[in-house]
C-alpha positions in Angstrom: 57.0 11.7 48.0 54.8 12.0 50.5 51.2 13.1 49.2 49.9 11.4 45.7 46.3 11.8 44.2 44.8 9.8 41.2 42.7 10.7 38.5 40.3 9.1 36.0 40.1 10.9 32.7 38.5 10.5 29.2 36.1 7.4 28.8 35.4 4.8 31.4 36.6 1.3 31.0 35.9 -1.6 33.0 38.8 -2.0 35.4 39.7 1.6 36.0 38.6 0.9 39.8 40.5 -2.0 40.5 43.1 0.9 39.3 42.3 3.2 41.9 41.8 0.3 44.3 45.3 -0.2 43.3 47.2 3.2 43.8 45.5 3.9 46.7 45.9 0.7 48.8 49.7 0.5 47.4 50.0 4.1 48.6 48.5 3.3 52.4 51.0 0.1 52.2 53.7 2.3 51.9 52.7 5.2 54.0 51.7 7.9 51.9 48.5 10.4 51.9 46.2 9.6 48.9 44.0 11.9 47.4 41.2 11.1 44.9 40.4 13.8 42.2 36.5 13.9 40.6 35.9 14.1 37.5 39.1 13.8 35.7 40.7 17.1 34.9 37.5 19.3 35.1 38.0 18.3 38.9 41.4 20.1 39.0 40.0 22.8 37.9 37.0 23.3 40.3 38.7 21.7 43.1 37.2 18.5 43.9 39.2 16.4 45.7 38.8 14.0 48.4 40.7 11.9 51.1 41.3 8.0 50.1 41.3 5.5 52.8 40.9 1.5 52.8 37.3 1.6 53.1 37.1 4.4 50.3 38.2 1.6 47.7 36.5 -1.6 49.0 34.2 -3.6 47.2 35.4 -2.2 44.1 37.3 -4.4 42.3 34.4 -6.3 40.3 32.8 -3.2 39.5 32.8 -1.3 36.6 33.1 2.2 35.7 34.8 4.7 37.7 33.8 5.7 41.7 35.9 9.1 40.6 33.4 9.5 38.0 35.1 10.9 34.6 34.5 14.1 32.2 35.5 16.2 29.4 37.0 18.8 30.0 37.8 21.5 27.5 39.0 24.4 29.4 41.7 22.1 30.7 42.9 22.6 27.0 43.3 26.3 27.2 46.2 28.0 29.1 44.1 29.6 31.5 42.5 25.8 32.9 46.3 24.5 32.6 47.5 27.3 35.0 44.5 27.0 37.4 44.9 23.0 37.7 48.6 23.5 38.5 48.0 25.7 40.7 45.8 23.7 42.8 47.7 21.0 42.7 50.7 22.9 44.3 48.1 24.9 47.1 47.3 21.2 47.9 51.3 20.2 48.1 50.7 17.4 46.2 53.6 15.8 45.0 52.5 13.6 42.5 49.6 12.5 40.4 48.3 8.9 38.6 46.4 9.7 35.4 44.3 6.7 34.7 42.8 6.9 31.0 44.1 7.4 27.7 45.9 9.4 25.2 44.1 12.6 25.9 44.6 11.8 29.4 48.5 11.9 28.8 48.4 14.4 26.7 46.8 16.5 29.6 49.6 14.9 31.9 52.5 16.1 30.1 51.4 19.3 30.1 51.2 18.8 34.1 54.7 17.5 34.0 55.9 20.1 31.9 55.1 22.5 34.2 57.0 21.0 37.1 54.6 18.5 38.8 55.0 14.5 38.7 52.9 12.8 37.0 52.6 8.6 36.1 50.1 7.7 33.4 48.0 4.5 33.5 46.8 3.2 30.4 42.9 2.7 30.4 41.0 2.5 27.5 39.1 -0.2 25.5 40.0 0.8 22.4 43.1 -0.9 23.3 45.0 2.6 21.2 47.7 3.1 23.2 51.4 2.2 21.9 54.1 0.4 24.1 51.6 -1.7 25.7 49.9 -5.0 25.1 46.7 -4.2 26.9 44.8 -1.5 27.9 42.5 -1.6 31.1 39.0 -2.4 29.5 40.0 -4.2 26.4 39.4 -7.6 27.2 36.3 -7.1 29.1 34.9 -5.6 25.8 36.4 -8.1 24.1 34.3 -10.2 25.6 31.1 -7.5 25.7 30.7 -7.8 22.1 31.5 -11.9 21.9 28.8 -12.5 24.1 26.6 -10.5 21.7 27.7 -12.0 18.8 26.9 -15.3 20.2 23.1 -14.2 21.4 22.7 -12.3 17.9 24.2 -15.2 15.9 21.0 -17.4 17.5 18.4 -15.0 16.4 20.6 -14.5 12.9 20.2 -18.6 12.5 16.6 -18.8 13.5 15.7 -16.2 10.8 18.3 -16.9 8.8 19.1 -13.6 8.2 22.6 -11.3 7.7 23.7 -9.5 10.8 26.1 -6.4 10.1 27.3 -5.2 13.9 28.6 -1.8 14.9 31.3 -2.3 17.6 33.9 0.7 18.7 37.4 1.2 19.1 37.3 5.5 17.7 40.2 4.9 15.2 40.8 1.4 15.2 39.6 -1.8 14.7 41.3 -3.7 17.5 37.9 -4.5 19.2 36.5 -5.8 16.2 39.3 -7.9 15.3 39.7 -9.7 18.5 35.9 -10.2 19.2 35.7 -11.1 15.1 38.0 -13.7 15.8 36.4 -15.1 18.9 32.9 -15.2 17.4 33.6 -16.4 14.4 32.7 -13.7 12.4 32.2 -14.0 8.4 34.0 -10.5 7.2 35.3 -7.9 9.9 35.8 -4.1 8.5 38.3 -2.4 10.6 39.5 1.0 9.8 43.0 -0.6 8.9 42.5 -2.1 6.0 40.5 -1.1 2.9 37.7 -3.2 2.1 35.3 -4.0 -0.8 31.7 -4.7 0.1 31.3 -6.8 -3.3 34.2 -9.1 -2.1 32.0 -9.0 1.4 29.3 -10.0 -0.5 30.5 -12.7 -2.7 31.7 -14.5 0.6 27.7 -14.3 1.8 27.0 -15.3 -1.5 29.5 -18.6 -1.4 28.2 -19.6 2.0 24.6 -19.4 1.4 25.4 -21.7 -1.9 26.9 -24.2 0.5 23.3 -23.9 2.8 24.7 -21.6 5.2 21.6 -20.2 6.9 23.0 -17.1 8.4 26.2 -14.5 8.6 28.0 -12.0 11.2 29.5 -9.0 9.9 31.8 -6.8 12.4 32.1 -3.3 11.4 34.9 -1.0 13.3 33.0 2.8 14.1 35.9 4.1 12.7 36.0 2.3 9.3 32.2 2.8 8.4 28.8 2.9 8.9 27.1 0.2 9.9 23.8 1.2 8.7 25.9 2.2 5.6 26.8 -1.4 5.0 23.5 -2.8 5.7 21.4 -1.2 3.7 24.4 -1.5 0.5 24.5 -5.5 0.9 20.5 -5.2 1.1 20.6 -3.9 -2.0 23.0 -5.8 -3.8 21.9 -9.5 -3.1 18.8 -8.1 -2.2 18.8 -10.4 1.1 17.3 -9.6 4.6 19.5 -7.4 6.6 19.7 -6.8 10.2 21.7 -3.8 11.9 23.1 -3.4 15.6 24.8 -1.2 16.9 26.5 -2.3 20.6 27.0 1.6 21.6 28.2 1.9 25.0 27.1 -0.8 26.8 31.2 -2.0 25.2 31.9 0.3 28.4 30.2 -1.3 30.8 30.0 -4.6 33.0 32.3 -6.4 35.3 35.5 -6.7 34.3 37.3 -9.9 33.5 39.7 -11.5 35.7 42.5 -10.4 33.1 41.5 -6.7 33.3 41.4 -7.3 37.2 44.7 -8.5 37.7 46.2 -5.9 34.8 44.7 -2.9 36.5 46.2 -3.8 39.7 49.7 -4.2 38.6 49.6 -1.2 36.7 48.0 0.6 39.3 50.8 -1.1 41.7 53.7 0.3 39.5 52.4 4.0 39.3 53.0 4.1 42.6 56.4 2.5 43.0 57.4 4.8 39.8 56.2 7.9 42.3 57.9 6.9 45.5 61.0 6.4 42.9 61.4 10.1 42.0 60.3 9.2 38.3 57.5 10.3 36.5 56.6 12.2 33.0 55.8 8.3 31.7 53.3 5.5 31.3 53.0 2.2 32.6 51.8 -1.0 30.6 52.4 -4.6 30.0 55.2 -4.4 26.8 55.8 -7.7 25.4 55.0 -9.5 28.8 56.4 -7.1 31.6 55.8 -4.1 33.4 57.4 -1.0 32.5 57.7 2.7 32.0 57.8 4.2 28.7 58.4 7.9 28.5 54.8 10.2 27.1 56.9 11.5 24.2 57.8 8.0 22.9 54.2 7.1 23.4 53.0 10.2 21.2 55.3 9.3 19.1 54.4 5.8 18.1 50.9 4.0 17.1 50.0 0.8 18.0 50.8 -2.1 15.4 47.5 -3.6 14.1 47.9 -7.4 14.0 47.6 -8.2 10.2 48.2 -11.8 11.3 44.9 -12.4 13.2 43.5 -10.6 10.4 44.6 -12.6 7.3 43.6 -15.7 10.0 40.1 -14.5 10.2 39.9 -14.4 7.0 40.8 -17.9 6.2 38.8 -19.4 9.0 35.6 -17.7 7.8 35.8 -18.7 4.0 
């Protein structure tokens, strides 16, 4: 192993370059070439790749986003994109690859391995999706995203006393809205998960405005409803005032934490050692506290276990 490149694919997350920061500065420790790819797999494709050094990756770590940029790339998906990626990767004797992103970006890296190139996937997305390990890179900096607006929401909700319903992502699952429920001290979170009854979601706003309660939070997971869908419902069935936000993207955005800092470089770290070790055609994460591979067909072949623990919790501490 001589010559590595890493990639950042699907959507950004904050902490993907204190990844790269990562790979590449572990590779220069150890004396290998490092290439950085643009633009995720579309960059394979049209060629855009670029010599890393120590000054490519400084002053990196506390920003967010990706300096390799990131895309979508659906000719990658065809045969034709497949067989012209691979073959650039072998015209630039590459011998391996870091694929920072998330399921789609393993996907695309087992086809990569399949083919007879190395790869070593690195698990960043905030959705926080990806089986066989705790955290993905990006999770608990939008953890924290949406807290942060719950709290700033939660004065205007009090001052006008008013019900708040707020859109948060997570594509399939409601890990985001769980956590950041939780931590904000949300009054019903709706997560994809779980089925839910908007006239049980109501009778809780009902019980604390009885008890003088001036104002409520509602979480809604993108993937479990609308939240313009629920407003407008509980509007009309305690015929209350109803707010609506939905965070959007800026849940992508921002400095990372200090958690997604020090996760990103020790997952970064690994990819590399996993390289220089001859292994590859797996992911790295933190599973149950430590670092470790986990093969990309175990990882298809799993989801990630919703906590119905911090859910049932939530639930009791908002009644």
């Amino acid at each position: 192993m001589k010559k590595i490149a890493v990639l950042t694919s699907g959507g950004d997350a904050p902490g993907m370059n204190a990844a790269i920061r990562a790979v590449v500065r572990k590779s220069i420790y150890h004396g290998l070439e490092i290439y950085g790819i643009k633009r995720g797999y579309s960059g394979l494709i049209n060629r855009e790749i670029e010599p890393m050094k120590l000054g490519s990756v400084a002053d990196i770590i506390h920003r967010g986003g990706t300096i390799l940029h990131t895309a979508r790339c659906p000719e990658f998906l065809t045969r034709e994109g497949q067989e012209k990626a691979f073959a650039f990767l072998q015209e630039q004797k590459l011998d391996g690859l870091v694929v920072i992103g998330g399921d789609g970006s393993f996907r695309g890296a087992k086809v990569l391995e399949e083919a007879g190139f190395r790869t070593v996937g690195v698990p960043g997305t905030i959705d926080n999706d990806i089986p066989y390990t705790d955290y993905s890179i990006g999770f608990d900096t939008a953890v924290s995203t949406v807290t942060d607006a719950v709290n700033k929401l939660r004065d205007t909700a009090t001052s006008h006393e008013r019900i708040y319903v707020i859109e948060v992502m997570g594509r399939d699952t409601g890990f985001i809205a769980l956590q950041a429920g939780l931590a904000g001290g949300a009054e019903s979170i709706i997560v994809p998960e779980a089925p839910f009854d908007l006239s049980e979601v109501c009778s809780r706003l009902m019980r604390g405005a009885q008890r003088g309660k001036l104002h409520s939070v509602i979480l809604v997971a993108e993937g479990a409803a609308s939240a313009i869908s629920v407003g407008e419902e509980i509007k009309k069935l305690l015929q209350m005032e109803v707010r609506v936000t939905i965070l959007g993207h800026l849940q992508r955005g921002g400095t990372p934490t200090a958690f997604d800092r020090v996760l990103s470089s020790r997952l970064g770290a690994k990819a590399v050692d996993l390289l220089m070790e001859g292994k590859g055609g797996c992911m790295v994460g933190l599973w149950k506290g430590e670092i470790k591979a986990t093969p990309y067909e175990e990882v298809f072949a799993s989801s990630k276990e919703f906590s119905w623990d911090d859910y049932r919790m939530a639930s009791i501490l908002a009644i």
